[in-house]
N, C-alpha and C positions, 0 to 999 in steps of 0.2 A: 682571826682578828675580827673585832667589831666595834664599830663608832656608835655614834645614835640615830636614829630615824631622824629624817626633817619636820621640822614642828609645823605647825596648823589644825585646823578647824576639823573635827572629825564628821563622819557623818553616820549618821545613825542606821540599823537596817529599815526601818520604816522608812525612811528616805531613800533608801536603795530600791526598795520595792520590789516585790515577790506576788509570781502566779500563785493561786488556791492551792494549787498541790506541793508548795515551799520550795520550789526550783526558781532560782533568782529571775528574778525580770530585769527592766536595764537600770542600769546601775546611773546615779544622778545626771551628769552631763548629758546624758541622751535626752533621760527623763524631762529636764527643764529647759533644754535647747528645741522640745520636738514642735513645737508650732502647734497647727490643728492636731487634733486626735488622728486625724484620717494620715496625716503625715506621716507618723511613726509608730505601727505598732506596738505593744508592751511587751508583748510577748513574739519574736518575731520566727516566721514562720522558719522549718530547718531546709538544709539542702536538700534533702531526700524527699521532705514533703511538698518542697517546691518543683524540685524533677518529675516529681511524679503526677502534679496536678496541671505540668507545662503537656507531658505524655500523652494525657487523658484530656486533654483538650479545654480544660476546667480553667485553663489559663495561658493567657500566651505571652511567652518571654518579653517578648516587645512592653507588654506592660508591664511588670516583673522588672524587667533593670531599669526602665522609668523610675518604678518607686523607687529602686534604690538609689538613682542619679538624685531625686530628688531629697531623698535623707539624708544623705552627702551636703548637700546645698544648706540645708539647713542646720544643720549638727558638725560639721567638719571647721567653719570657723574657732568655735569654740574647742573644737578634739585635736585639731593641727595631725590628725591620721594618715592624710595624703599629700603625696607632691605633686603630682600630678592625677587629674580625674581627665577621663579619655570620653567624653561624653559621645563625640559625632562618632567615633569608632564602634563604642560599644551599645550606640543605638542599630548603628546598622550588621554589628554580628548577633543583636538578639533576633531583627530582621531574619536572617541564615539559618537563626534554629530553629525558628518558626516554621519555616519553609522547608528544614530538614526531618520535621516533622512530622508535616503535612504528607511529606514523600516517604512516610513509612519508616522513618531511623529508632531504632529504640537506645535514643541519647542518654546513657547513665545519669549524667548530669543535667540535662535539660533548661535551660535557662538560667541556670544558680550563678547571680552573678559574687564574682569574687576579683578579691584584689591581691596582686602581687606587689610581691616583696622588694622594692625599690625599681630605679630608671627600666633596670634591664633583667626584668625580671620574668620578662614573657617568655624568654629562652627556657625556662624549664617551667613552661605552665603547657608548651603545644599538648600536650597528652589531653592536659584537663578541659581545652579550647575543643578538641576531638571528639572528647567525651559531652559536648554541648553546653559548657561553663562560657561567660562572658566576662573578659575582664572588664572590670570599669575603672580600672587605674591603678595608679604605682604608691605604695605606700611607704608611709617616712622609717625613714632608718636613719643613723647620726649622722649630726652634721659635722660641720670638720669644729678644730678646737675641742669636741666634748673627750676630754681624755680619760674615761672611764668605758666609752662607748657603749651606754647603756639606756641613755634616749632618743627619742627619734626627734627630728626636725622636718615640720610639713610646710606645706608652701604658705600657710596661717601663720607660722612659728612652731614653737616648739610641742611636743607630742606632749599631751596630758594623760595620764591616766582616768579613767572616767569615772572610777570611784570616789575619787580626789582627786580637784586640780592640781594641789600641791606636791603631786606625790608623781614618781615618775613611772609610766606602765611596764619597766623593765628593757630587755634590748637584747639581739640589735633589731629585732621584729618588733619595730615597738609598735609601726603606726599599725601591722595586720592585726595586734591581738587588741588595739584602742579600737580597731572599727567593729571588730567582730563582737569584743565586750559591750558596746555601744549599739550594736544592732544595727549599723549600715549596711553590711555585708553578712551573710551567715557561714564561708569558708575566706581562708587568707591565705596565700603560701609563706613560709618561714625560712630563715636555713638555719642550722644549731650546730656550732662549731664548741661552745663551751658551755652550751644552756640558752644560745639566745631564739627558743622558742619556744622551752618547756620555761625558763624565767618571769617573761610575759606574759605569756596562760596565768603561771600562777598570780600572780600579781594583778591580773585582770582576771579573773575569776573563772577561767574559759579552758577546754580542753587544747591542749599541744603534745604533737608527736612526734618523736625525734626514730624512725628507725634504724636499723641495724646498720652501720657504719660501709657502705660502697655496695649497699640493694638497690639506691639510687644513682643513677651520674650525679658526679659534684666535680665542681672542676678546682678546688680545695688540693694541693699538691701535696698538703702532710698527713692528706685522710681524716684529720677529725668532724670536718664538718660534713652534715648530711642536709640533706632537704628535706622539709619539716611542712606541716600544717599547724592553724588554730582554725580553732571550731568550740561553735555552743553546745554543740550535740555528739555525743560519741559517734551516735551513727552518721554523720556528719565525716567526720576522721576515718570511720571504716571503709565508705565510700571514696572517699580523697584515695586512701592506699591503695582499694582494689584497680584502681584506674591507674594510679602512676605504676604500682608493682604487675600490671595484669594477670594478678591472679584472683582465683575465686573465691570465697569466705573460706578460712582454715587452709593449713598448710600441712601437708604429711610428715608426721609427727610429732604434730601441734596437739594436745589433748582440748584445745578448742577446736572442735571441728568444724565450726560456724561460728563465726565472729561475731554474725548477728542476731545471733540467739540470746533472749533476754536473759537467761540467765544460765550459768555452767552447771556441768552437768553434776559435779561436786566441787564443793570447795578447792581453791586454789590453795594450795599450801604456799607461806611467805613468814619473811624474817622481816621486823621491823626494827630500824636504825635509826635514831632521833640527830647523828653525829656522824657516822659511817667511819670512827673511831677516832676521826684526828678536826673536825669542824667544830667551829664553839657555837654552836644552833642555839635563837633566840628563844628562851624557855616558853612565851607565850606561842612562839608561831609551833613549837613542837608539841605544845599539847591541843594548840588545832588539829594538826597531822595524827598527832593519837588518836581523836577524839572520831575522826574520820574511819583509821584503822577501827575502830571499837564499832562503830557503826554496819563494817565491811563483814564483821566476824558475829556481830548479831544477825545479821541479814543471809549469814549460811555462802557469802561469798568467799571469805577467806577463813583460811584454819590457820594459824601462829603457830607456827614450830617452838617450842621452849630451847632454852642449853641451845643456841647455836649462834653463836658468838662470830661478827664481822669486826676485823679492823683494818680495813685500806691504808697504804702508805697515801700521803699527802699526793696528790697528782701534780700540784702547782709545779712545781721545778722541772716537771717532764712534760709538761703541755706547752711550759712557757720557752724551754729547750726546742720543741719543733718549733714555732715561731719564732724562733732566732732571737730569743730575748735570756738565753741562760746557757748551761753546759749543758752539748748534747751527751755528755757520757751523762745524764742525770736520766736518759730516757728510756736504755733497757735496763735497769735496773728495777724502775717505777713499775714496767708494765710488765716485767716476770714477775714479782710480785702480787701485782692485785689480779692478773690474768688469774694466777694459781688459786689464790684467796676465792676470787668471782667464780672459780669452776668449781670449786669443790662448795661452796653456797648453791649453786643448783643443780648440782646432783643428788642437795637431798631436798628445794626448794623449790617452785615453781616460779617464787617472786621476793625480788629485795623491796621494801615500801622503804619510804624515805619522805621526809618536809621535801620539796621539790629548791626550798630555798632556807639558807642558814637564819633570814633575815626579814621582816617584815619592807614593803618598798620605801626607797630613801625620796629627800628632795629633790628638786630638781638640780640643786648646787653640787651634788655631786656625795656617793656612799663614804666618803671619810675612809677609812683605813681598813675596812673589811671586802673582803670578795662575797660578791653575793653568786657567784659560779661554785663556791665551795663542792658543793653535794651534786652538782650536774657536772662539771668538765671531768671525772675518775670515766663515765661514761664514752665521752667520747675517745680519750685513750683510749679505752679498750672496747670499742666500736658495737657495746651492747646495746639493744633499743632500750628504748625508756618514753613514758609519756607523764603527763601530767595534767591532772581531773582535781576539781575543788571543792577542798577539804572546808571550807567555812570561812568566817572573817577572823579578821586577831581586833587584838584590843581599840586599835587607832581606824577602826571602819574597814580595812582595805581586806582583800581575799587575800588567803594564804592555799597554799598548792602543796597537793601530796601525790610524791613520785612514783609510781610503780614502774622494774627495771624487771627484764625477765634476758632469759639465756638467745644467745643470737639464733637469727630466724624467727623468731616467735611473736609477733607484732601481733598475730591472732589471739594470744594470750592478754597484751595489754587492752586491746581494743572489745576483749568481750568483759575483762574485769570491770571497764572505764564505763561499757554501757549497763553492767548489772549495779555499777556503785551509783548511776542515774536513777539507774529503776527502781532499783532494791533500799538504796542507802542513799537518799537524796540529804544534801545539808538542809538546815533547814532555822530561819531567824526565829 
C-alpha cells in the first residue's frame, strides 16, 4: 500500500551541500541554524577521528563535548532532536576522560560525544560510557497521540527532518538520526524492532545498523527488536559494534576478515530486490537504490548474481501477531517460510541489497495508508542483521537509503561493504 508524500518546498543539492570529495556535508537545517562559522563545522569531524585526537592528546574531550553542547544550543531549537540535553553531567564525565587519559587508558572511544536514544537510554549505552563516549543527552522518540510512531517529539517540539523541515526523519530513532544527520553528535544509539533505525538513516541520509537479532541484550520480550546505532561514517558503526559486541574486526567465518579494511578482498556476491516480492516500492526511490547498486558493482564491490529470484511472504500479519495486534497462528507459518526462502539466498549469496524503504519520507501529518517498514520488518522476524548506507536523494531533495542484509553473525560483512561503498562508491550531487 502507498498514499503520497507530504507536499512542500523542496530543497535542492546545492543547498544541502557537499565536501570537495561529494560526500554530503550537513544537510540545510544545520546549515542555516549554525551561527558563526567556528560554531558548526560543515564537514564534522567522525568518532574514530575524534577518539583518536582525544588519545593523542591533540585534543581534550572537555573541549570536544563543549562544542558539541554548544551546536545543540544553537541548532536543536530548530531540529527539536532532543528531550533532554544533560549539559552539567556531561561536562563533567568528559572531565573523567580526560583524566582517564592522562592515567594511561587506551579509551576506544575517547571523548566522542553521543546521544541516546530516549529518557532511559543510558541503560544500554554503559559499555560505550566505558569505552570513553559522553552522553550529552536523550534523544526524541514519539510522543504520545502520534499513531503511526514514526516521529520523534523533542523538548523544542516536534522532530524535523534536516533535509526538510516538512518532512519527517523517520522513527522511532527519529531525534539520534536528526542529530547525527545535522552534525551535533557524530554517533546516536538506536533500537530497531521493525526498521526504526535503518528507516531514519535512510531518510536522513546517515549510516544505521540493525545487527543480528539477541547479539545484543534487548529487553523486547518477542525478539524482534535489537540495539542499533546511527552514524555519518561507516567506521563510526564498526567501532559502535566492536565495543558493544566486544569483539575484534571480523568474526570466524566471516570472509571479511577486517571490517576495517577499505576495501574487500573480492567482490561480495548479492541479489538485488527493488520489492523483496510482495512491497509496492516507490519507482523513483528504487531507481536511487539501483543506481547505488550500479555504483557498488562498478567500484569492484559487489558482483550481482543473475537468475536468482527472492520472494518473501508478506511479514506484516506475523510481526503484527507478536505484538498482540493479529493471529498468532499467522506467525509460524510467516517465518518457516522466509527463514527457508532467506537461507537458501545465502548459501549462494553473500548479500540481499534492498531500497532500505518502500517510500520516500512523508509529512509530518502522518504516511497515509502505506507502511514505510515494508522492506525492513521481514528482517527482524527472522532476526538477520541488516544496515543501511546512502544511496543518493530522490526526486523531492530528501536522501533515500539502500539496505544491505547478510546471513546471521555476519555484521563484518555489512560493515566492511558499508565502508568500501564510502570509499569506493561515494553518492555524489
Amino acid at each position: 500500500m502507498r498514499g503520497r508524500p507530504g507536499e512542500g518546498n523542496t530543497c535542492s543539492g546545492e543547498e544541502a551541500g557537499a565536501v570537495p570529495d561529494g560526500r554530503p556535508g550537513l544537510p540545510p537545517v544545520a546549515a542555516l541554524t549554525a551561527g558563526p562559522a567556528t560554531a558548526l563545522d560543515p564537514a564534522p569531524p567522525s568518532a574514530v577521528g575524534i577518539a583518536a585526537a582525544v588519545r593523542d592528546g591533540r585534543v581534550r574531550a572537555a573541549d570536544v563535548v563543549a562544542g558539541a553542547l554548544e551546536r545543540i544550543r544553537l541548532v536543536d531549537p530548530s531540529l527539536g532532536a532532543f528531550l533532554e540535553v544533560w549539559e552539567e553531567a556531561a561536562h563533567a564525565q568528559a572531565r573523567e576522560v580526560d583524566a582517564r587519559v592522562a592515567g594511561g587508558e587506551p579509551l576506544p572511544l575517547a571523548g566522542v560525544p553521543v546521544g541516546v536514544k530516549g529518557r532511559h537510554g543510558l541503560r544500554a549505552a554503559r559499555a560505550l560510557v566505558d569505552a570513553g563516549c559522553v552522553p550529552v543527552g536523550a534523544t526524541a522518540v514519539p510522543g504520545p497521540g502520534t499513531r503511526w510512531q514514526t516521529w520523534g517529539l523533542g523538548a523544542h517540539g516536534r522532530t524535523v527532518n534536516p533535509w526538510r523541515a516538512d518532512r519527517t526523519p523517520g522513527g522511532s530513532s527519529a531525534g539520534s538520526a536528526a542529530a547525527v544527520a545535522a552534525g551535533l553528535v557524530p554517533l546516536a544509539t538506536g533500537g530497531d524492532g521493525a526498521g526504526s533505525v535503518r528507516i531514519p538513516a535512510a531518510w536522513c541520509g546517515i549510516v544505521g545498523l540493525k545487527p543480528t537479532n539477541g547479539r545484543l541484550p534487548s529487553a523486547d520480550r518477542t525478539g524482534l527488536a535489537a540495539p542499533g546505532v546511527l552514524a555519518r561514517h561507516a567506521a563510526d558503526a564498526e567501532a559502535w559494534w566492536r565495543v558493544m559486541s566486544g569483539e575484534s574486526p571480523g568474526r570466524p567465518g566471516d570472509r571479511a576478515a577486517d571490517a576495517r579494511a577499505p576495501f574487500p578482498d573480492r567482490p561480495f556476491s548479492a541479489v538485488f530486490s527493488p520489492d523483496l516480492g510482495f512491497a509496492d516500492t516507490h519507482p523513483g526511490v528504487a531507481a536511487v537504490a539501483r543506481g547505488a547498486v550500479e555504483r557498488l558493482v562498478s567500484a569492484g564491490v559487489v558482483r550481482l548474481l543473475p537468475g536468482v529470484p527472492l520472494r518473501l511472504a508478506d511479514p506484516a500479519p506475523a510481526w503484527l501477531a507478536l505484538r498482540g495486534a493479529g493471529d498468532p497462528d499467522a506467525v509460524a507459518p510467516a517465518r518457516s517460510v522466509n527463514d527457508r526462502r532467506l537461507a537458501r539466498l545465502f548459501d549462494r549469496a553473500d548479500l540481499l541489497l534492498t531500497p532500505a524503504t518502500p517510500d520516500p519520507p512523508h509529512g509530518h501529518e502522518g504516511p497515509g495508508d502505506r507502511y514505510s517498514t515494508a522492506l525492513t520488518w521481514a528482517f527482524n522476524l527472522s532476526g538477520h542483521p541488516a544496515i543501511c548506507i546512502p544511496a543518493g536523494l530522490g526526486e523531492d531533495g530528501c536522501p533515500v537509503g539502500l539496505q544491505a542484509v547478510a546471513a546471521h553473525g555476519r555484521e563484518a560483512s555489512l560493515l566492511a561493504v558499508a565502508r568500501a561503498a564510502e570509499e569506493k562508491a561515494p553518492w555524489r550531487r
